[in-house]
VEXSEDREN-944317 format. One record per residue: chain; x, y, z of N, C-alpha, C in turn. Coordinates in Angstrom, 3 decimals. Atoms other than C-alpha are relative to their C-alpha. Last residue first. Layout:
% residues N
chain	npx	npy	npz	capx	capy	capz	cpx	cpy	cpz
A	X	Y	Z	X	Y	Z	X	Y	Z;
...
This chain:
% residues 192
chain	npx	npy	npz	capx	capy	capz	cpx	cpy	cpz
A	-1.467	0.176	-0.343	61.325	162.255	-131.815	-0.091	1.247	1.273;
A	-0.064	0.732	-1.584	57.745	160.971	-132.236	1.272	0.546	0.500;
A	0.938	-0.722	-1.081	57.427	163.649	-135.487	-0.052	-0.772	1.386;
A	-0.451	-0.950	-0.550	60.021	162.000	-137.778	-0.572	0.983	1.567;
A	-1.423	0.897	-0.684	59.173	158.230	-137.598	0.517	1.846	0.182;
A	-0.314	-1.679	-0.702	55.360	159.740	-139.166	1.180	-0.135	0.730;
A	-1.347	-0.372	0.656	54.910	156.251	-140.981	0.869	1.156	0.072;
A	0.391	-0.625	1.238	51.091	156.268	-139.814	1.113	0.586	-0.843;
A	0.896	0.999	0.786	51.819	152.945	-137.477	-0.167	0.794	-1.228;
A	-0.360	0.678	0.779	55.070	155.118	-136.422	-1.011	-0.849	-0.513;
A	-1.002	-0.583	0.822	52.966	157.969	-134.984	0.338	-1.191	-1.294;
A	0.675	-0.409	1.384	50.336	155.852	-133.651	0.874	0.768	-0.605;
A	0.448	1.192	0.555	53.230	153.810	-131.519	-1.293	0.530	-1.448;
A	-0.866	0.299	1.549	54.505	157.267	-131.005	-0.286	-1.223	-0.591;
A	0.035	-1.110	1.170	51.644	158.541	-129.333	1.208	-0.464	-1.125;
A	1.623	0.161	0.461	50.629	155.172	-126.991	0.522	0.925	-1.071;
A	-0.604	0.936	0.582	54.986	155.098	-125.476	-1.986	-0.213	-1.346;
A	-0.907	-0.085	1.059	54.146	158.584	-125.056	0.438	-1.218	-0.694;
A	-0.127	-0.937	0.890	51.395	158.295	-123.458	0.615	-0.150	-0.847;
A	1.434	0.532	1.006	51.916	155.302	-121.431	-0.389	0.700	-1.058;
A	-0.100	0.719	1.104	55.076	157.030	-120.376	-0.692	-0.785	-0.895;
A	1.360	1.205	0.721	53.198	159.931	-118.843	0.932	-0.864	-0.982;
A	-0.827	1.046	-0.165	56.675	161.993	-117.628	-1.072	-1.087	-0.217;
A	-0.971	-0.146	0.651	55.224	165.496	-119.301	1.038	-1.476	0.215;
A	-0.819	0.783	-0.779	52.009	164.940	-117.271	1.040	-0.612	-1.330;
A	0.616	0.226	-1.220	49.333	167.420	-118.595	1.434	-0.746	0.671;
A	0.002	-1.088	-1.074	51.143	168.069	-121.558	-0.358	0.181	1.490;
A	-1.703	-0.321	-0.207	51.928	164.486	-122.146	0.432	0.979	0.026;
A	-0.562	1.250	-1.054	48.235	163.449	-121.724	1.251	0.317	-0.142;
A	0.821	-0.882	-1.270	46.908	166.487	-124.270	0.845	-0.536	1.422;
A	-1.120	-1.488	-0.646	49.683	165.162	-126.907	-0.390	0.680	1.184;
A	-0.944	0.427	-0.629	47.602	161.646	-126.339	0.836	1.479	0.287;
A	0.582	0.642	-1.779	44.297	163.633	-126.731	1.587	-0.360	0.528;
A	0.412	-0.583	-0.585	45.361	165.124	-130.338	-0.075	-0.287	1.330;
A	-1.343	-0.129	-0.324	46.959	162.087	-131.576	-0.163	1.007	0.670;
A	-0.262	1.020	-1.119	43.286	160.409	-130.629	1.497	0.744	0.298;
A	0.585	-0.710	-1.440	41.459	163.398	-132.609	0.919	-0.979	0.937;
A	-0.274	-1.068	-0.507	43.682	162.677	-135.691	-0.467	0.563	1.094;
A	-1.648	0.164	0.125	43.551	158.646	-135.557	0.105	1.666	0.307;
A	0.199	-1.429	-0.445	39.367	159.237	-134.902	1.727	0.019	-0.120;
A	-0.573	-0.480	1.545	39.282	155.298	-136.694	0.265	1.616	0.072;
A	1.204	-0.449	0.837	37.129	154.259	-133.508	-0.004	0.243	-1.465;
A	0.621	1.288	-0.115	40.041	152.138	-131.606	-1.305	0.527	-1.466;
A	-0.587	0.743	0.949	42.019	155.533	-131.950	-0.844	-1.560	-0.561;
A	0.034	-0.672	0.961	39.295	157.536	-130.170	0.601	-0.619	-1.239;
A	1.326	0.238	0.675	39.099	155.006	-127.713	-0.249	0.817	-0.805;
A	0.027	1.011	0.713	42.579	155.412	-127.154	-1.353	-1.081	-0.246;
A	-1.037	0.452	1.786	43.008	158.746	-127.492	-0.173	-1.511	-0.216;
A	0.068	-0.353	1.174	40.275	158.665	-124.750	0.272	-0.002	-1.285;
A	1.262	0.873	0.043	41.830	156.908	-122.341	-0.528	0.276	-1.372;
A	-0.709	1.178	0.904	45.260	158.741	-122.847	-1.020	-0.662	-0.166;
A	-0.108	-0.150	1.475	42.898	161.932	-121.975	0.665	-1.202	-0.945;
A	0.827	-0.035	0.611	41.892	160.357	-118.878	0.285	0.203	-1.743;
A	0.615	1.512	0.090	45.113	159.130	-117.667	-1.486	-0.069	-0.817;
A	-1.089	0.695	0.695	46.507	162.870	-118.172	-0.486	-1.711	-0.496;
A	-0.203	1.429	-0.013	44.096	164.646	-116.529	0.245	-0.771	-0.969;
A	-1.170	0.694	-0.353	44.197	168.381	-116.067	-0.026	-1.729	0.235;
A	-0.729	0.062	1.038	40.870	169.216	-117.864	1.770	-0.720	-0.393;
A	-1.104	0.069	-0.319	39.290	168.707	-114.825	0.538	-0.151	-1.013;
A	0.201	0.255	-1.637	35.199	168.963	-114.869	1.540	0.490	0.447;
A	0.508	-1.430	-0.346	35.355	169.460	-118.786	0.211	0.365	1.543;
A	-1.519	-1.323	0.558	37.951	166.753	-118.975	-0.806	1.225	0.429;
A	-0.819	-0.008	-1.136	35.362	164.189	-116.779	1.367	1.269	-0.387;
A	0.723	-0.431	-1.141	32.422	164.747	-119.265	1.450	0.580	0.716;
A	0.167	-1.495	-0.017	35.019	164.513	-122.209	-0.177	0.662	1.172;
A	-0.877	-0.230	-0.264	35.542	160.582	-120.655	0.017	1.708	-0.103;
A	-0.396	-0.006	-1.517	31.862	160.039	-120.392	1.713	0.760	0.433;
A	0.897	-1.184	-0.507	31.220	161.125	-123.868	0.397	0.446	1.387;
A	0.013	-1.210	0.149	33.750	158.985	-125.278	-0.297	1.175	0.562;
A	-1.413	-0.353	-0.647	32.944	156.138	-123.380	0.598	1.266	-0.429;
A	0.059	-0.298	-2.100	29.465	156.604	-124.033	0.911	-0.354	0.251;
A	0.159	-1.615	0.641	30.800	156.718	-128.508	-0.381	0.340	1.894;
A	-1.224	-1.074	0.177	32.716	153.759	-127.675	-0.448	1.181	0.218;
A	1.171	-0.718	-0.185	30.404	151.223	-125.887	0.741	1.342	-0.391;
A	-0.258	-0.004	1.324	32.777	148.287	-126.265	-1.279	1.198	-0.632;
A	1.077	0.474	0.697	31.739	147.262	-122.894	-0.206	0.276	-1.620;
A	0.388	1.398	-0.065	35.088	147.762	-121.883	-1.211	-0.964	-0.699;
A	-1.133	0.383	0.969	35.052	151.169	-123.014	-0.091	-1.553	0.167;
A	0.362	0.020	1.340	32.200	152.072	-121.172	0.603	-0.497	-1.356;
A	1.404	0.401	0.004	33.226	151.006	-118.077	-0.244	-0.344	-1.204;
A	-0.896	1.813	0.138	36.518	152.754	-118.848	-0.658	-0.895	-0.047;
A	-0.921	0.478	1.637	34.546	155.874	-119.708	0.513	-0.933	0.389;
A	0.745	-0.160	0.888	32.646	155.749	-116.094	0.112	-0.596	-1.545;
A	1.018	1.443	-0.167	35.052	155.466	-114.430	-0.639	-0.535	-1.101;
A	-1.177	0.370	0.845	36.568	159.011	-116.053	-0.210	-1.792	-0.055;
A	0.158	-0.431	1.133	33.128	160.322	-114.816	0.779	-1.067	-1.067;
A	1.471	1.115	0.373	33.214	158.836	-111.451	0.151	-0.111	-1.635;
A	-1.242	1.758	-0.099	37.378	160.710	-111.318	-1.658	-1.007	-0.158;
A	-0.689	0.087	1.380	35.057	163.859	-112.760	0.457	-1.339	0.527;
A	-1.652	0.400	-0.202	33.193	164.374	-109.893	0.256	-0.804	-0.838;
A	-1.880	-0.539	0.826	30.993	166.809	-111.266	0.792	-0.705	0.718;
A	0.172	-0.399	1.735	27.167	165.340	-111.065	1.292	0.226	-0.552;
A	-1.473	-0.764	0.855	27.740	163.703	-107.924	0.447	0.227	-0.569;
A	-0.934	-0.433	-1.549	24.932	161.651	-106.172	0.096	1.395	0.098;
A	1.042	-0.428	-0.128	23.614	160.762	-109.505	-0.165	1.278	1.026;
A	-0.076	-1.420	0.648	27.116	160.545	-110.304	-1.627	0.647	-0.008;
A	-0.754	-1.147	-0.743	27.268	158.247	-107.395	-0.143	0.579	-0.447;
A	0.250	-0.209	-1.394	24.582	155.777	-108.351	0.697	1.392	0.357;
A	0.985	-0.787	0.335	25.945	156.024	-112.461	-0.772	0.674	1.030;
A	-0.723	-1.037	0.252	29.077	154.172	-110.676	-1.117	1.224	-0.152;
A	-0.749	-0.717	-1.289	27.397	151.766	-109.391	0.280	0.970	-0.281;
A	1.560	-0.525	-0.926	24.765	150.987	-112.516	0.789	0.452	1.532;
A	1.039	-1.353	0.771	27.661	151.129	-114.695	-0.851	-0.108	0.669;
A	-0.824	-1.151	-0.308	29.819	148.604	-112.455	-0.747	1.363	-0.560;
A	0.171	-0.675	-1.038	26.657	146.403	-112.227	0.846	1.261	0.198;
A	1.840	-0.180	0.226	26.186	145.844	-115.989	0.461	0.737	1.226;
A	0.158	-1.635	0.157	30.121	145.912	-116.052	-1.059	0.556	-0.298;
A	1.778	-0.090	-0.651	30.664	142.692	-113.642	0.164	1.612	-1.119;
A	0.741	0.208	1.649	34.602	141.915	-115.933	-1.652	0.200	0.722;
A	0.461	1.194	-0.290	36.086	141.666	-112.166	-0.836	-0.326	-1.229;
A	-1.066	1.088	0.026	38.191	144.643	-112.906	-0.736	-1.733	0.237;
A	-0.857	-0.191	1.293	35.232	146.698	-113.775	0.920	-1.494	-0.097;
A	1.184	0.815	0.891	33.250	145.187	-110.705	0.896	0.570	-0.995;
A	0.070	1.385	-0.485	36.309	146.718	-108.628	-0.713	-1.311	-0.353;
A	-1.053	0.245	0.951	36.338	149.766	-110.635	0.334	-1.181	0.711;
A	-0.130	-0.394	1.349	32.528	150.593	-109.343	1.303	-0.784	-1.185;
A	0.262	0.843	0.096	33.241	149.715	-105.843	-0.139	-0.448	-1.812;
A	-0.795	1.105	-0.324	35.649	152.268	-105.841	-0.609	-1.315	-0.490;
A	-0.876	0.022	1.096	33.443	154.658	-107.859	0.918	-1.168	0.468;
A	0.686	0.027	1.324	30.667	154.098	-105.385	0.638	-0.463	-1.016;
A	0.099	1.373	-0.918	33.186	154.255	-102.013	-0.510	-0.265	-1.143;
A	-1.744	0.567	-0.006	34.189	157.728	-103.912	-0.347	-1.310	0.264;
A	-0.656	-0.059	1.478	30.425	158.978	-104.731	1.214	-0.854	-0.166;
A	-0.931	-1.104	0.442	29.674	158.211	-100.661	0.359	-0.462	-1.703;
A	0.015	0.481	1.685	27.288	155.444	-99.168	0.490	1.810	-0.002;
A	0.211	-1.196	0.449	28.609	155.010	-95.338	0.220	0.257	-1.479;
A	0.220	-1.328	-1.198	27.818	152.228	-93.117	0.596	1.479	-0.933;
A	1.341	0.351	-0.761	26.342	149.950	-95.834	0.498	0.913	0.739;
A	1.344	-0.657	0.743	28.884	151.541	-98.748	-1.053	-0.376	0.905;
A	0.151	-2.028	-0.102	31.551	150.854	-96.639	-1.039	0.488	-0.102;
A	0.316	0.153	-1.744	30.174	146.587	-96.287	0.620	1.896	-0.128;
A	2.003	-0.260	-1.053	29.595	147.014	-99.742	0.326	0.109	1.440;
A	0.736	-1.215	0.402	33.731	148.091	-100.289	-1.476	-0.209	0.233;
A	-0.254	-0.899	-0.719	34.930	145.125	-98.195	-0.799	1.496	-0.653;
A	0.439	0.167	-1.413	33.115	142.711	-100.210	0.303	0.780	1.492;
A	1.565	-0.178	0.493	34.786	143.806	-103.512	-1.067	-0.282	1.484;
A	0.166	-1.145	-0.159	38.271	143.818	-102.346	-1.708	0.176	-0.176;
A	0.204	-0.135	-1.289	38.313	140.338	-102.068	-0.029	1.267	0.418;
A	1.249	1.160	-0.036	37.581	139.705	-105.769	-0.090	0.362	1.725;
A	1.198	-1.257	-0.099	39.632	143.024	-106.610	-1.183	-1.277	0.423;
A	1.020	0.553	-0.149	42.616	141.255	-106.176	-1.219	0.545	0.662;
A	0.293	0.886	1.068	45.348	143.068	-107.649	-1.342	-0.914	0.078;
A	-0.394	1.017	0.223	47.180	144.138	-105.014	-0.039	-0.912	-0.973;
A	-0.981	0.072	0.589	45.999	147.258	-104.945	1.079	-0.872	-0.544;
A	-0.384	-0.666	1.296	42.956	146.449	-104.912	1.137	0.470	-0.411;
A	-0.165	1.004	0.806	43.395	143.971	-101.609	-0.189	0.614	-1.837;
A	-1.550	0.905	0.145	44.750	147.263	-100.423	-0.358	-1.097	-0.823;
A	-0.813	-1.684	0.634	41.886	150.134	-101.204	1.432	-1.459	-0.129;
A	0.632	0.358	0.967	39.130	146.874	-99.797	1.528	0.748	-1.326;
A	-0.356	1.365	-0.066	41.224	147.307	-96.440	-0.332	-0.336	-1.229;
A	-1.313	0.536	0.242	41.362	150.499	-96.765	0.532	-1.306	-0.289;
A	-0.486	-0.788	1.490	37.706	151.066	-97.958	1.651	-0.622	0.097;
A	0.448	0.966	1.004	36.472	148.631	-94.523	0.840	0.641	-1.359;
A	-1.423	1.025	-0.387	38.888	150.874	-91.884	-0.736	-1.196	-1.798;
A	-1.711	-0.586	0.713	37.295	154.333	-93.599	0.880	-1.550	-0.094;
A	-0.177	0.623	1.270	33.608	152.741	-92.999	1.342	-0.181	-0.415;
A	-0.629	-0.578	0.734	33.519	153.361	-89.299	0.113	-0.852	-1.461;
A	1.308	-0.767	0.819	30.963	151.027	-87.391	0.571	0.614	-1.044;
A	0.331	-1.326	0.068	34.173	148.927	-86.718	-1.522	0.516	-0.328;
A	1.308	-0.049	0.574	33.588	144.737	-86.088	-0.142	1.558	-0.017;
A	0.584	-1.460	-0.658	36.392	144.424	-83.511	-1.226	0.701	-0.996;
A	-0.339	0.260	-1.297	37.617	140.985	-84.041	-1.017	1.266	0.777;
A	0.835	1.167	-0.111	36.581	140.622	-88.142	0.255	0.345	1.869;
A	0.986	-0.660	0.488	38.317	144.468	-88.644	-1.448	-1.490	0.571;
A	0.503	-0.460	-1.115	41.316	143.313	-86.577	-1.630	0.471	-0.244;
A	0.301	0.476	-1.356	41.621	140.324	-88.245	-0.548	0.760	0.820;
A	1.670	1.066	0.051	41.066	141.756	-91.592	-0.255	-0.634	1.048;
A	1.089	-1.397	-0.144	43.558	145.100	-90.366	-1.314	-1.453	-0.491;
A	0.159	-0.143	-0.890	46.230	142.080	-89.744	-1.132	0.833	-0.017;
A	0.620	1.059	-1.124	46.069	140.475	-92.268	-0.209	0.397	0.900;
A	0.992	0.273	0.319	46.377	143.357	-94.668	-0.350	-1.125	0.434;
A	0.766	-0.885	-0.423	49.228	144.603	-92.865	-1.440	-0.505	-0.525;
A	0.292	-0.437	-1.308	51.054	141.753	-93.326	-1.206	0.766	0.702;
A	0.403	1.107	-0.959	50.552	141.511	-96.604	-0.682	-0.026	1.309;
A	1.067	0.337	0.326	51.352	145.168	-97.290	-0.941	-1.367	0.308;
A	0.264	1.622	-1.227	54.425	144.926	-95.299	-1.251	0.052	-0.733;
A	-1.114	0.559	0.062	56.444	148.261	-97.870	-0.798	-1.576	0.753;
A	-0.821	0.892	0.860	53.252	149.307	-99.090	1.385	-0.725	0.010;
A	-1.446	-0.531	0.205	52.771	152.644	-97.142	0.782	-1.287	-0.849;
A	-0.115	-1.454	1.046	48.910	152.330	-96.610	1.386	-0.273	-0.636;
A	0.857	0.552	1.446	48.197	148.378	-95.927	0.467	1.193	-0.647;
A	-1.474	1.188	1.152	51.344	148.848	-93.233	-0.932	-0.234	-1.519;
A	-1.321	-0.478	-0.255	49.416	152.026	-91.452	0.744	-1.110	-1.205;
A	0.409	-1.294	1.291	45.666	150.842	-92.120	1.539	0.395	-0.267;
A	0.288	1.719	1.260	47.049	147.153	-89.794	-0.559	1.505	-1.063;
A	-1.051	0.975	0.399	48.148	149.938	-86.840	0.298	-0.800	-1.433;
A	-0.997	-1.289	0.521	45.303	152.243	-87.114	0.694	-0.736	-0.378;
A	0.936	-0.821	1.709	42.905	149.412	-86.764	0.746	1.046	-0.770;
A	-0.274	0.836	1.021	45.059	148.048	-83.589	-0.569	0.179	-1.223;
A	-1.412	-0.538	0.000	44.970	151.826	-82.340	0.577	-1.463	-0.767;
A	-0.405	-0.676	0.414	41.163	151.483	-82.411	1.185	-0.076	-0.382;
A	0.367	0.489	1.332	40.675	148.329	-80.795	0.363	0.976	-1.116;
């Protein structure tokens, strides 16, 4: 049973049979009923990558019943995000950081959460949280800039994005995010 569990984690990981693989690891997971959480996350880790966080969502509780972890938390967490649930995603997420005061990737959660809910100034906060923790994060800081920008913070947001394209010099979200405020404030020289 094992080695078919490996097998169907193997094609969900590496994305070239994804499908595939993700039939096969739900068959084998429904056939052989693991105690192990790892095979439930992957399986939950693929239909998220896929896009469908509706069937991902039921694989992550069933982790979280055989093993509750910050990460399985935050997963489940951006899985209610994506499913517009963001009462529960903030009360998941908040679970882990209870947990797991410094893991920043909850943190960064967290701010998107917050953002969604149109909750700027605790998206804000949350996102900082996660810079202090790891300053190196690129996706976070674009977050930011752009709940900073959303706020009217235009100089703290161009700030953040330049942060996001030091951090990760090939961030096109970034950059395509910094010059878009560039040229909105007629600045056509400074994006170049």
């Amino acid at each position: 049973p094992e080695a078919a569990l490996y097998l169907a984690v193997a094609q969900t990981r590496d994305g070239s049979n994804r499908a595939q693989g993700i039939a096969q690891l739900e068959a084998a997971i429904a056939r052989h009923r693991p105690t192990a959480a790892e095979f439930y996350v992957e399986l939950a880790d693929a239909y998220s990558a896929d896009g469908d966080a509706g069937k991902a969502l039921p694989y992550y509780r069933e982790a979280l019943q055989r093993r509750p972890s910050a990460p399985n938390l935050r997963k489940l967490a951006a899985a209610l995000r994506a499913l517009n649930q963001l009462r529960e995603a903030a009360e998941t997420v908040l679970r882990g950081l209870a947990a797991v005061p410094a893991d920043y990737a909850s943190w960064h959660e967290l701010g998107l959460i917050r953002a969604a809910q149109q909750r700027d100034a605790d998206a804000v906060s949350a996102f900082e949280r996660a810079l202090a923790l790891n300053p190196e994060l690129p996706e976070t800081q674009n977050n930011l800039a752009a709940v900073r920008l959303r706020r009217g913070e235009t100089g703290r947001a161009e700030s953040a994005f330049r942060a996001a394209i030091r951090a990760d010099p090939s961030f096109a979200a970034a950059h395509a995010n910094l010059g878009n405020l560039l040229a909105h404030a007629g600045r056509f020289e400074a994006g170049e």
